[in-house]
N, C-alpha and C positions, 0 to 999 in steps of 0.2 A: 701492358694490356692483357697479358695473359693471363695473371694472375684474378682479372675477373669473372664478375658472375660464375663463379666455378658449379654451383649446384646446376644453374639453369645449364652449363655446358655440358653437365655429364647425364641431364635427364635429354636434351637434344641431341647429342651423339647418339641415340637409339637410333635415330631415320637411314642408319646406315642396317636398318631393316631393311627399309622399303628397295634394297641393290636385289631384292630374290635370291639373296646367300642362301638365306634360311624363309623357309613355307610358313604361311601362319598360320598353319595348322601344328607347328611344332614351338607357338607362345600363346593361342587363345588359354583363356577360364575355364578349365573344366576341373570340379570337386572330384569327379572319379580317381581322373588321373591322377591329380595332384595327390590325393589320399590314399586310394588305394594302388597306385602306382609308382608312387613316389617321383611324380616330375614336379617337383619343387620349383624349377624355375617358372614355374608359369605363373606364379605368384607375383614376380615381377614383368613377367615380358609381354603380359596382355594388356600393362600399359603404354607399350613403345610402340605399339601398332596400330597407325590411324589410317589405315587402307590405302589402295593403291594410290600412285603419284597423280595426284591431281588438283583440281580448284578445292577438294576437302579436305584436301590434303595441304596443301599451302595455307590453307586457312586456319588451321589448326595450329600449323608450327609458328604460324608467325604471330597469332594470339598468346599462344602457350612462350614464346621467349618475350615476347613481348611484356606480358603480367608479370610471367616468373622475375623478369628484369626489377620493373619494378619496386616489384615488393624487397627483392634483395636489396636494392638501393634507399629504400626506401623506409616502411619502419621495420624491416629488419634488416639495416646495415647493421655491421660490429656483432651480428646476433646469428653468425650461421648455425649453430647450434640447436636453434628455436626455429629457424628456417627448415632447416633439415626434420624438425619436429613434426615441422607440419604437415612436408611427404606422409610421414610413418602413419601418422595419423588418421590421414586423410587416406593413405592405403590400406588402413588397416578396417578402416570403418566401411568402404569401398568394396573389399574384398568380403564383408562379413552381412554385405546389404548383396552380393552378387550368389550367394548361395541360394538367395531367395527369389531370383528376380532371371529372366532369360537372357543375361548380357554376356558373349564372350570376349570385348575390348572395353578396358575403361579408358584406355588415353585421353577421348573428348570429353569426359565426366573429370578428367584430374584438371583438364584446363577449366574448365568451370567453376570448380571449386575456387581452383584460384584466383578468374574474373571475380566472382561475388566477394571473395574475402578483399580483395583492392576495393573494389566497388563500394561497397559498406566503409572503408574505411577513409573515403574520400566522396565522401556525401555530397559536397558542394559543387565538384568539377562538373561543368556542362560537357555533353558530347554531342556528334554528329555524327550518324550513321551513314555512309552510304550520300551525304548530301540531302537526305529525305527526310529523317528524324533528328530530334534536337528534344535532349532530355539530360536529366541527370543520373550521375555514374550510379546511384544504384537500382538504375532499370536496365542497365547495360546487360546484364545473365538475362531476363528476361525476352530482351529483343535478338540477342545470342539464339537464345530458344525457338522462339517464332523464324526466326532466318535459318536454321536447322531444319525448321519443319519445312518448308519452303523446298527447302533442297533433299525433300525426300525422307530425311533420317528420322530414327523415330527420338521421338521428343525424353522418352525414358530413361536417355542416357544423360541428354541434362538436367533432368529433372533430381536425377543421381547427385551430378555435381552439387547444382545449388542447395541439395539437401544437406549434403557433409560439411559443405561451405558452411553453412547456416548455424550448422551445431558447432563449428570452433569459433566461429563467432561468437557466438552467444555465449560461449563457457569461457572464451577469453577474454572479449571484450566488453560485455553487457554483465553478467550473472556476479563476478567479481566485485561489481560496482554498484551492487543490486542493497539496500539494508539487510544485512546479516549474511552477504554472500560470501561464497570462499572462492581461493582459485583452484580448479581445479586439477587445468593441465600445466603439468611441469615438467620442463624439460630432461631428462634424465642426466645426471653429473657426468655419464660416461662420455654423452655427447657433447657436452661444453670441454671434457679436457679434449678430446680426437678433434673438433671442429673450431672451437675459438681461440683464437688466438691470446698471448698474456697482454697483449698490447692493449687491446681493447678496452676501450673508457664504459664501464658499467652506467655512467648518470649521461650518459649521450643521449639526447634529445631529438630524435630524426625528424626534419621537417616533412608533411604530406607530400608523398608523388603530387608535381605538377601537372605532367603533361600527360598523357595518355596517348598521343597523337605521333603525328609523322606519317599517318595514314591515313586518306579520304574520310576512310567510315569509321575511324574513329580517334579522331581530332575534338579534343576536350579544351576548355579553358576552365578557372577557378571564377565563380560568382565576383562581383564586383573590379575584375582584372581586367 
């Protein structure tokens, strides 16, 4: 058992932030510093900070292992490589829309990305939010968003997510498949020797995440199931 979901374990081993070792004023987003200060780390550590221990706090981590689960198991098993891709990516585009924008945590915008990316690619599962709604998974960021606003937070940081979400969707899974499309994003070789394995069967067929669920508000099944 150890040896799984390894990425989802080393992106949740951050919350041993939230013990007050270290002030989160020593991991938010700030360009100055980072540039002209040279605190580099903050590049990554204004992702592992989703505020104090609380219900936004629980709610976060258990969506974010939850998806992240997922999708590792899902279609990207055999593929950490491409998993790992989609971090970089998705931080990199994150961090390049946060120059422009007043955000100093993405951690709630990294889990959203990730909601949408499952979401879209498991169009059919039904969900249940909460016991109150009953829709399909790719309204789920959506209602994500409204129940964020609800709780106060401003909406801009999902709106982040599902934005970055959208654009590796679309350049991965749609534009590819487009007439006359190409693929665009590909994984770097460096990251398939560091991260894949030799074992790993290249024509593996991953079947859809089933479930979503295990949780009140967000207990899914597949259309005709």
């Amino acid at each position: 058992m150890t040896g799984r979901f390894p990425a989802c374990r080393r992106l949740l081993g951050a919350g041993a932030k939230q013990l007050e070792l270290i002030t989160p004023f020593q991991l938010y987003f700030n360009p100055e510093l980072i540039f002209k200060h040279y605190q580099v780390w903050r590049l990554i550590t204004n992702f592992l900070f989703f505020g104090p221990v609380g219900f936004n706090f629980l709610f976060n981590m258990i969506f974010l292992y939850r998806y992240c689960r997922m999708l590792e198991e899902g279609s990207f098993r055999g593929r950490t490589a491409d998993f790992v891709f989609v971090f970089l990516f998705g931080g990199l585009l994150m961090t390049i829309f946060g120059l422009f924008v007043n955000l100093v945590f993405l951690g709630q915008a990294f889990t959203i990305m990730l909601v949408y990316v499952w979401s879209r690619r498991n169009p059919y599962v039904r969900m249940n939010f909460f016991g109150l709604l009953n829709f399909q998974a790719p309204f789920l960021p959506w209602v994500l968003m409204g129940f964020s606003l609800l709780l106060g937070n401003s909406i801009i940081v999902d709106l982040l997510g599902i934005a970055v979400g959208h654009i590796y969707y679309f350049l991965e899974d749609v534009f590819p498949n487009q007439p006359g499309g190409i693929r665009i994003l590909r994984t770097p070789a460096i990251l398939k020797v560091i991260f894949d394995s030799p074992e790993a069967d290249p024509n593996y067929n991953p079947l859809p995440e089933e479930r979503p669920g295990g949780f009140a508000w967000g207990e899914g099944q597949r259309l005709g199931g």
